[in-house]
C-alpha positions in Angstrom: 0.0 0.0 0.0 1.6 3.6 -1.1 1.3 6.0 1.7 1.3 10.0 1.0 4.3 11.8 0.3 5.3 14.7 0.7 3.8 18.0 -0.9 0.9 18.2 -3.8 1.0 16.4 -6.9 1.1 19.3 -9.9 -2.3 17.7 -11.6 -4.6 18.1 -8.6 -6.3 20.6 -7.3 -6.3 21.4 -3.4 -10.0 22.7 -3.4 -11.6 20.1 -5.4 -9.6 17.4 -2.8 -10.5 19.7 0.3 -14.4 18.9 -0.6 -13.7 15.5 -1.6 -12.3 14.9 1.7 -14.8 16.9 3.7 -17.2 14.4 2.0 -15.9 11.5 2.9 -18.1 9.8 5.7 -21.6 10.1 3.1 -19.7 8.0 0.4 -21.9 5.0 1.4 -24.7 6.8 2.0 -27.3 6.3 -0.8 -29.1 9.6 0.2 -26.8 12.0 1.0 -24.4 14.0 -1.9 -23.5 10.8 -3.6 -26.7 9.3 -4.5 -26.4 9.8 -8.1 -23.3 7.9 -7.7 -24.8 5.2 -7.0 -27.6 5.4 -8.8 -25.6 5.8 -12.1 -23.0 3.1 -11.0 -25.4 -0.3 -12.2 -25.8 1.3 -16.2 -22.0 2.2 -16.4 -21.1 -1.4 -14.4 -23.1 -3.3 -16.8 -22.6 -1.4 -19.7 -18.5 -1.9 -19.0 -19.0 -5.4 -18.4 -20.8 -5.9 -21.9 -17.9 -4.8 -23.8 -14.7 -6.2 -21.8 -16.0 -8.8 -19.4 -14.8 -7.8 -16.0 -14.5 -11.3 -14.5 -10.7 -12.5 -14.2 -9.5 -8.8 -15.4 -6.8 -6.7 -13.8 -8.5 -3.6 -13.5 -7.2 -0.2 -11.9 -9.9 2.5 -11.0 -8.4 6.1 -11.4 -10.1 8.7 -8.9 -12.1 6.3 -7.0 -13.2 8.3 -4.2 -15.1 6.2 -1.9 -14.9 2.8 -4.2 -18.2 2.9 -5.5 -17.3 1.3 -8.5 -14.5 -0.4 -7.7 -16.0 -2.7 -5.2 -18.8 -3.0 -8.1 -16.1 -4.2 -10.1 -14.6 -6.6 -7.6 -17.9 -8.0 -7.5 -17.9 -9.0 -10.6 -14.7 -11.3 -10.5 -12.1 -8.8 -11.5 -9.0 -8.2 -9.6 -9.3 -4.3 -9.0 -6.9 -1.5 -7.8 -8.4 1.7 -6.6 -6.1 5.0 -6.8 -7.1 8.4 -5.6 -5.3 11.1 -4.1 -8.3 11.8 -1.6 -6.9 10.1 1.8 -10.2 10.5 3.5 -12.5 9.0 0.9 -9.9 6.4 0.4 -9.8 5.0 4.2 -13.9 5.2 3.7 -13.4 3.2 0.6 -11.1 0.4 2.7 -13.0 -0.1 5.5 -16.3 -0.4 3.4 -15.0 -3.1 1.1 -13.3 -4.9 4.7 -16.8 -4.7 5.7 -18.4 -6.6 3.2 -15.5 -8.8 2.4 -14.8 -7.2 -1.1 -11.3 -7.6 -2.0 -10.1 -4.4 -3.3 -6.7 -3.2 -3.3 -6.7 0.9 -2.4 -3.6 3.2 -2.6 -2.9 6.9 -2.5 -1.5 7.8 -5.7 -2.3 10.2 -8.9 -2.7 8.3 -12.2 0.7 9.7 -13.3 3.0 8.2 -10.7 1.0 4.8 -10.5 1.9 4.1 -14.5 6.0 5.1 -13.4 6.9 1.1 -13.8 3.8 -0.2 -14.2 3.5 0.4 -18.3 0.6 -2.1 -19.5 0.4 -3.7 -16.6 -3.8 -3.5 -16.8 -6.9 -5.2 -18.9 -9.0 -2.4 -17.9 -8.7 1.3 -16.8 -11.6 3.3 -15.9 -11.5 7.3 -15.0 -15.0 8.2 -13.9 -15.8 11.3 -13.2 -12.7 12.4 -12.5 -11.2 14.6 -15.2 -13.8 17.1 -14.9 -11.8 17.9 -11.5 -8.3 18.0 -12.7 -6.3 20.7 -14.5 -4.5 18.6 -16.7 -6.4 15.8 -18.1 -4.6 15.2 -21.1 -2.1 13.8 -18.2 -4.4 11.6 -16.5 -5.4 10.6 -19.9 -2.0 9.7 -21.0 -1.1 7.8 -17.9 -4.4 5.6 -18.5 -3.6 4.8 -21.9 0.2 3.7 -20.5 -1.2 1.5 -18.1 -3.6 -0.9 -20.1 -2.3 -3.4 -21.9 -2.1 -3.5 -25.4 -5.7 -4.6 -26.9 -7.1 -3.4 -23.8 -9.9 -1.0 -22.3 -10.3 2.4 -20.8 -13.3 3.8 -20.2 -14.1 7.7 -19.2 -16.8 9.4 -18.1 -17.1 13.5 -17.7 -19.4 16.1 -18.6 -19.8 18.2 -21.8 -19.1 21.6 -22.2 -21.8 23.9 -23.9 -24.8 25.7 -23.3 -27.1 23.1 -22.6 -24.9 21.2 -19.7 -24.4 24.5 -18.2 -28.0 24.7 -17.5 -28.9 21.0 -16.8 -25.8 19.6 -14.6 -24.3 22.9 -12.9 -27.9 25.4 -12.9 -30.1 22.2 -12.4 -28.6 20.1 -10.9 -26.6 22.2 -8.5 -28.6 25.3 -7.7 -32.0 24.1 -8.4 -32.6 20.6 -7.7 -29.7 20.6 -5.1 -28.8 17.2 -6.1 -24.9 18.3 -5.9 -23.0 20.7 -3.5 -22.7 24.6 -5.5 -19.6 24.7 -6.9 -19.2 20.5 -7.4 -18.3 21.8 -11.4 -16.5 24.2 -12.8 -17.9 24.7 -16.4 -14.5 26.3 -17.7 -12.7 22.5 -16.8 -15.7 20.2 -18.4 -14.6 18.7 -21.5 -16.4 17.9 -24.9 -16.3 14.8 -26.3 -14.4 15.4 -29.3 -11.4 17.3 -27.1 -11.6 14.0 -24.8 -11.4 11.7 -27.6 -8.8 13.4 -29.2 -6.6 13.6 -26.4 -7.3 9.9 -25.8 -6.4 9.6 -29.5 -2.6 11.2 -29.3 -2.1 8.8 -26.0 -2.7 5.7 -28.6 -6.3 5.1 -27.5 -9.2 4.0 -29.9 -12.8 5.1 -29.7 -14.8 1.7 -29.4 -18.2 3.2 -28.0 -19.8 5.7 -26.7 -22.7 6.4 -24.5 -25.1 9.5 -23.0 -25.9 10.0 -19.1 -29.5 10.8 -19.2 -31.7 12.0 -16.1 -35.3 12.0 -15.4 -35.9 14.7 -13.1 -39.7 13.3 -12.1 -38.7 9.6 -11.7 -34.9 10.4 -10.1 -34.0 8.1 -12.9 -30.3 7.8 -14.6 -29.7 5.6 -18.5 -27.8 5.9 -20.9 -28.8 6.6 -23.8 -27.4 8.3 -27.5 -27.5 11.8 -26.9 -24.1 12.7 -25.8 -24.5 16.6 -24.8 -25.0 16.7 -21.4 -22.9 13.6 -19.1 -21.1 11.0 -21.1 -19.2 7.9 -21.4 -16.6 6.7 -23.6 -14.7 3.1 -23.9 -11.7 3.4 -25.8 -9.4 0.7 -26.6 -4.9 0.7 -27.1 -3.9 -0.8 -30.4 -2.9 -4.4 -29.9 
C-alpha cells in the first residue's frame, strides 16, 4: 500500500480534494451528496461489463473516491486497484470493502505516478468522473492509456461543455434541484467529447463506444442513452 508523500501532486487541485475529503463519511450513504453515484453506477457497471468482461480482469480505478465502482467491479470477479489522491475517501473506501469482504486493493497515488513502472500492466482502466476535477487531463489521460495493456480498455466518463450542460448539470442540478453541492463543477474545466477523444487519440487510444448519461428529473432516474450533450461515457481501446 503507497502512503502520501510529501507536498501536492502538480495535476490536482487542493480545493476540489478539500471537498472531496470533507465528503468523505456520506460516500456509502445512498441519500446524502452521492446518490447519483450510486444510482448511475449499475448502467455504467453493466454497460462496462458488456464490452470487456470484468471477471478474471486486472483492473485499476483512477479517482475512486469512496470505491463505489470499484467494489462493483470486484464484485464481478475482477482483480481491482483503486487510486485516488483523496486520503479520507480512500480509508472510507477500505473499511467499506473490509466490511463486506470485497477484496479491493486501495492506494494513494495520482494516475501519473501509478503508471512510473507499471507500463501495461492492466486489462481495464476506468477514469470516472474524475477529469472534470483535474487541471491537466490530457495527463491523466495519458497515464491511462500507458497503463492498459495492449488490446485493452479504458473507459471515461465527464461532462460536456456547452450551453445546454451549463443549465442542466451545474444550474439544475446544483442550484435548483440541489442534487450536488454549488460549486461540485466548474464549467471552464468540463470537457467535450471530441477534445476527450482526441486527447485519448494522441495517448494511442481508440474510440470503441460511446454512451449518453440521461436523467429524469420526475422519476430520479439515470440511463444511458445516444444523446451525448449533457454527461457522457466513452470506452476506448490501445492498439494491440
Amino acid at each position: 500500500m503507497h502512503t502520501p508523500t510529501s507536498g501536492l501532486h502538480p495535476n490536482a487541485d487542493p480545493a476540489e480534494l478539500a471537498r472531496f475529503n470533507n465528503l468523505a463519511t456520506r460516500w456509502w450513504d445512498e441519500q446524502s451528496e452521492f446518490k447519483p453515484l450510486h444510482r448511475i453506477n449499475p448502467h455504467r457497471l453493466d454497460w462496462i461489463d458488456a464490452l470487456c468482461s470484468l471477471a478474471a480482469r486486472q483492473v485499476l480505478d483512477v479517482g475512486c473516491g469512496g470505491g463505489i465502482l470499484a467494489e462493483s467491479m470486484a464484485r464481478r470477479g475482477a482483480s481491482v486497484t483503486g487510486i485516488d489522491l483523496a486520503e479520507k475517501p480512500l480509508q472510507i473506501a477500505r473499511w467499506h470493502a473490509q466490511g463486506q469482504q470485497v477484496d479491493v486493493n486501495y492506494a494513494y497515488s495520482s494516475a501519473e505516478a501509478w503508471a512510473d513502472g507499471r507500463a501495461a500492466q492492466y486489462d481495464v482502466v476506468t477514469c470516472m468522473e474524475m477529469l472534470e476535477h483535474v487541471p491537466q487531463p490530457a495527463a491523466v489521460i495519458e497515464a491511462c492509456a500507458a497503463l492498459v495493456k495492449p488490446g485493452g480498455w479504458v473507459f471515461f466518463s465527464t461532462i460536456n461543455r456547452n450551453p445546454l450542460s451549463y443549465l442542466m448539470a451545474i444550474v439544475g442540478v446544483e442550484y435548483v434541484l440541489r442534487i450536488l453541492p454549488v460549486g461540485t463543477h466548474q464549467y471552464s474545466r468540463l470537457i467535450k467529447p471530441a477534445e476527450l477523444t482526441g486527447m485519448a487519440r494522441n495517448a494511442g487510444l481508440v474510440l470503441a463506444d460511446q454512451r449518453g448519461l440521461g436523467y429524469n428529473a420526475l422519476t430520479q432516474r439515470f440511463r444511458l442513452h445516444r444523446f451525448m450533450g449533457v454527461g457522457y461515457l466513452l470506452a476506448m481501446q490501445k492498439a494491440a
